[in-house]
N, C-alpha and C positions, 0 to 999 in steps of 0.2 A: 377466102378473104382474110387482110391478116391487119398491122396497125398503118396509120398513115408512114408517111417516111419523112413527113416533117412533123405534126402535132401529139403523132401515135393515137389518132383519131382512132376506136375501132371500126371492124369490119368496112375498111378500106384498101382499095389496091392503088397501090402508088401514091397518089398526093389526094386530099381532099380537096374539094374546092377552095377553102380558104384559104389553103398553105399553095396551092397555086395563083391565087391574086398576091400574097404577101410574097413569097419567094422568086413570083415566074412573070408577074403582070398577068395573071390568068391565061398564062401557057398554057396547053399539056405536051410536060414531061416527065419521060421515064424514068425511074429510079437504076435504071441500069443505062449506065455512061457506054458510050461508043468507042473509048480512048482505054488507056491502060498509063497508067503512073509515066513509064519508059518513056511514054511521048512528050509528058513535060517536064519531064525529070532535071532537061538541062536548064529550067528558066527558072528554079528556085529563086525566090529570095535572101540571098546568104548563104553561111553555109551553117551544118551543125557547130556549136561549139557550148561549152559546158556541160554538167549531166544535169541538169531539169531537166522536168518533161518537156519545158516548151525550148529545149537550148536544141533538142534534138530532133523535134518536128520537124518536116519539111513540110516546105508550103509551096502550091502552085497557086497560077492564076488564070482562071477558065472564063469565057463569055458568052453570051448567046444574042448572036444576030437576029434582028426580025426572019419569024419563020423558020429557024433555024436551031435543033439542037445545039446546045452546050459543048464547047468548043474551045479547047487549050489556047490561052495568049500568049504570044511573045513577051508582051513586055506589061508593065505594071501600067495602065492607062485607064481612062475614062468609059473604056470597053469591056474591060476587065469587071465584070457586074459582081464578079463570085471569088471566093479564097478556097480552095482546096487543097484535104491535107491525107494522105495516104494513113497506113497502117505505120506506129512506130516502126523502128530496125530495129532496138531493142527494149530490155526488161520484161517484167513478168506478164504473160500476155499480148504483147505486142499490137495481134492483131483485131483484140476487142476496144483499142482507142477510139476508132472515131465512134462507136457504139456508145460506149462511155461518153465522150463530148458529148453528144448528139442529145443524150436523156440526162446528165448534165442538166446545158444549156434550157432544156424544154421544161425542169423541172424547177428551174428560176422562174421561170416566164409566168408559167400558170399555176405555181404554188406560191409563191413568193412574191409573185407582182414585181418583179425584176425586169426593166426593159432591155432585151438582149439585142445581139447581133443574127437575124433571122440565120436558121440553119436546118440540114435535111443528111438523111443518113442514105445515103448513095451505093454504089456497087462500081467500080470499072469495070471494061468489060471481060477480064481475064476471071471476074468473083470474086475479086479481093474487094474488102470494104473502101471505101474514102468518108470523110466528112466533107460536106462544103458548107461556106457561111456568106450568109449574101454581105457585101460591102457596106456600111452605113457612112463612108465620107466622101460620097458626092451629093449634091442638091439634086434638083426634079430637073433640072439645064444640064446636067454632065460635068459642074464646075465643081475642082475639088476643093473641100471642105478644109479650117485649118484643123488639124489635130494634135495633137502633146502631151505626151505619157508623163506619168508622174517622175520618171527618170530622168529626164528632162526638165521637167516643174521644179523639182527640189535639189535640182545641181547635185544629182547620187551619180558617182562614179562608176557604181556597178548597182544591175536591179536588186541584189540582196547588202544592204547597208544597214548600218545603226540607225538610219528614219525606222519610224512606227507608222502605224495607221493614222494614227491619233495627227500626224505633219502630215498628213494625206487631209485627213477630215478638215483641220482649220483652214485649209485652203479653200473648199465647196462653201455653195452657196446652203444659207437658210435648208434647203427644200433638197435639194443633193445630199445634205447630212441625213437627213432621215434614208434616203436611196442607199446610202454607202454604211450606216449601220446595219440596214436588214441583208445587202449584198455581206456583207462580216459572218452573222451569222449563217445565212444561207454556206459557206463557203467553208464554216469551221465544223456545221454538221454532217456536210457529205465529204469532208475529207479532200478538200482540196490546197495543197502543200505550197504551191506554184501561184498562188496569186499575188507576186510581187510589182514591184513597181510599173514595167515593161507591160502589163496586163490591165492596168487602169489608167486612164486617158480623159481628157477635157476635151470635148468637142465644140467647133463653133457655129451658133447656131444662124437661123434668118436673119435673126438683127443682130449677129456680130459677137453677143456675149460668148462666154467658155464653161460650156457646163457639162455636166460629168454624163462621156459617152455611156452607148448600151455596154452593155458587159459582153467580155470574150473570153474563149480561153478555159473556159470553162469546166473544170472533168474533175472525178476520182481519183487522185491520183496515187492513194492505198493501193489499188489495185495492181499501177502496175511495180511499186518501189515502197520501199520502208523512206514513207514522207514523214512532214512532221502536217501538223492538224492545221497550220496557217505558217504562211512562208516569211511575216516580218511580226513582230510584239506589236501590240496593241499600245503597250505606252514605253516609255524611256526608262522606266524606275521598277517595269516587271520583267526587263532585259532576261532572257532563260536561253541563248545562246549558249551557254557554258553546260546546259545538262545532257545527258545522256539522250542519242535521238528517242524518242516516242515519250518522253517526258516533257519535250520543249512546248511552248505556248498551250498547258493544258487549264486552258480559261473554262468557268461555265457562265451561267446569265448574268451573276451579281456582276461580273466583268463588261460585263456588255450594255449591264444597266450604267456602270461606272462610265462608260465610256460616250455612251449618250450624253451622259451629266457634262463630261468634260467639253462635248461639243455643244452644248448649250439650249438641246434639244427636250426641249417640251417633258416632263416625269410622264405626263399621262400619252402621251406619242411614246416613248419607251416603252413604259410598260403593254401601250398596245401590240408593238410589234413582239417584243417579248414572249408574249402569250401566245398570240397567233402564231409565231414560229414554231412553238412550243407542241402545236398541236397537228402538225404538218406530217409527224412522223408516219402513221400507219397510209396516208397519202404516196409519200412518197416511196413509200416501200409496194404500192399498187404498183407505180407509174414504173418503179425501177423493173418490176415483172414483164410490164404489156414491153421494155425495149428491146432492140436486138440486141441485145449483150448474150450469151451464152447463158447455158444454164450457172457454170460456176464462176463465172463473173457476176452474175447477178447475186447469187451466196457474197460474194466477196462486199459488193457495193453494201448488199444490206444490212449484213453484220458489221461494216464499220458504219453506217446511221446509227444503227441499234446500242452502237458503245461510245461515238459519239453525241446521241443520246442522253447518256447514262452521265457523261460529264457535263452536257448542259445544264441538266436538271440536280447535280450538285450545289443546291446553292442555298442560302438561310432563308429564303423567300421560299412560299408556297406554291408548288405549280400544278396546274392538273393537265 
């Protein structure tokens, strides 16, 4: 018996029951896919272009018919339940990505109280890994939802611009600022470079409002590239474009306290999440153990917590 392949439940083979009601409608399915990448290779979405991590993903889109294993789509539809995304093509490691996403994503979810994009760490059938992530923009009727990335929201010509988080934040509502400052910090402790504009999204909901989807996209991205610790500044006037990579946005909490302040959010809601994030560390350095990441991908993921870390807790405030 080994970890779930959605929750990393232990001593479980394939899906727990809960990650089969949340992921499958209480399917059971196998963590090892029938299909192999090749088969949906030609129905990408796009093609590559830039070098982030996410310029160079490819993505399919798989579906499961009543009674029916999980099954490559033609086309982007209503059918299409699930997003699947193979092993990068390159950088370092390549094929411990969807591992990576997968404990990522999980480590939002249940450390952080991040509502994600349900997801499960998969196999095609050749043994190459996949990620897949179940869809969150259709209703409980098949009807698709609206959605709109912040690259779109803030009229940015390209996902990496002079916006800040800080013109992401004044847009959310009350109750989404508190969501999108702990998603900040969850994303600058484990090292993720890539969560630019194209990664954060307003969704709409029963009654029509736009409030800020689950989180996607989600991964290490140290691991596989000399990233930098967060993909856009925090504010306009602490602009660090111009430094040396591994120097650029190296914020710790008094920033994060600052940036709460600016979004208008509660001192004692800040200082809560503050703390609590603060104390997540030897957490998620469990969680990053029980994933399938390799053994030296797992070294890589925890030593950059451990030094990201080290610059959180730089700050004139007391942390324990």
């Amino acid at each position: 018996m080994g970890q779930c392949n959605g929750c990393l439940k232990d001593n479980t083979k394939g899906f727990c029951s809960s990650c089969e009601t949340t992921l499958f409608n209480r399917s059971k399915v196998s963590p090892q896919l029938k299909f192999n990448w090749e088969d949906i290779s030609k129905r990408i979405d796009g093609q590559p272009m830039g070098f982030s991590i996410s310029g160079v993903q490819r993505k399919g889109f798989i579906g499961k018919p009543r009674g029916i294993d999980l099954v490559p789509k033609m086309n982007v539809d209503k059918k299409s339940q699930y997003i699947i995304k193979p092993m990068l093509s390159k950088f370092n490691l390549p094929d411990q990505s969807p591992a990576n996403e997968h404990v990522s994503m999980q480590i939002a979810k249940q450390l952080f109280s991040i509502k994600i994009a349900e997801c499960a760490f998969m196999n095609f059938a050749n043994g190459t890994p996949a990620y897949i992530t179940r869809r969150f923009d259709y209703d409980v009727n098949g009807e698709k939802l609206n959605q709109e990335d912040f690259g779109s929201v803030l009229k940015a010509a390209h996902k990496y611009t002079s916006k800040t988080y800080q013109d992401v934040g004044e847009w959310l509502s009350p109750v989404n600022r508190v969501d999108f400052l702990r998603i900040l910090i969850f994303n600058f402790i484990t090292g993720n470079g890539d969560f630019h504009l194209k990664n954060i999204s307003l969704l709409e909901t029963a009654d029509g409002d736009m409030m800020l989807s689950p989180s996607y996209d989600l991964m290490n991205t140290k691991i596989h590239l000399a990233d930098n610790l967060l993909a856009l500044n925090l504010f306009e006037e602490f602009e660090q474009t111009s430094l040396p990579l591994g120097e650029k946005y190296s914020y710790n909490s008094d920033d994060f306290i600052e940036f709460g302040n600016r979004l208008k959010i509660k001192e004692t809601i800040i200082t809560k999440n503050i703390d609590a994030s603060n104390k997540k560390e030897n957490e998620i350095l469990a969680m990053v153990d029980k994933s399938f990441l390799s053994d030296d991908a797992k070294n890589l993921y925890k030593n950059n917590v451990v030094e990201n870390y080290k610059l959180f807790r730089q700050s004139k405030r007391v942390v324990s």
